[in-house]
Steps between C-alpha positions, in 0.01 A plus 500: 500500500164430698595148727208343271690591216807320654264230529367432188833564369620198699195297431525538113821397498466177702188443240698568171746283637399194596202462268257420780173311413258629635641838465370646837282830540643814527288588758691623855162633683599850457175549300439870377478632183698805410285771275780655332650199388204217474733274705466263793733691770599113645530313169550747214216367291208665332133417576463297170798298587410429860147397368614297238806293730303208572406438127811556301726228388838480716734702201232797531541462853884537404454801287310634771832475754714677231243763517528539853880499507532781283194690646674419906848676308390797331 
């Protein structure tokens, strides 16, 4: 497991867990895009999701960390 992985392991659990408002951005400044995936290298998201983050509601922003957590363990 990649120590970003690790990361947003960590991060999604500390999230799901305390039900923070705001829920904070994924975002850890490792910014590249991996072609064979479609995923953020850093963060684990997709280009629609990292586009959309400032927009959606905080239980989409939710959904999006249980994306991520699975995605940062597979």
């Amino acid at each position: 497991m990649t120590p970003a992985a690790e990361l947003m392991l960590e991060r999604a659990a500390e999230v799901n867990a305390a039900g923070a408002k705001p829920v904070p951005s994924p975002c850890i400044s490792i910014c590249r895009m991996d072609a064979a995936s479609g995923l953020c290298e850093g963060c684990f998201r997709n280009l629609d999701e990292i586009a959309a983050w400032g927009l959606m509601r905080e239980e989409d922003k939710r959904e999006v960390w249980q994306r991520i957590a699975r995605r940062a363990s597979a």
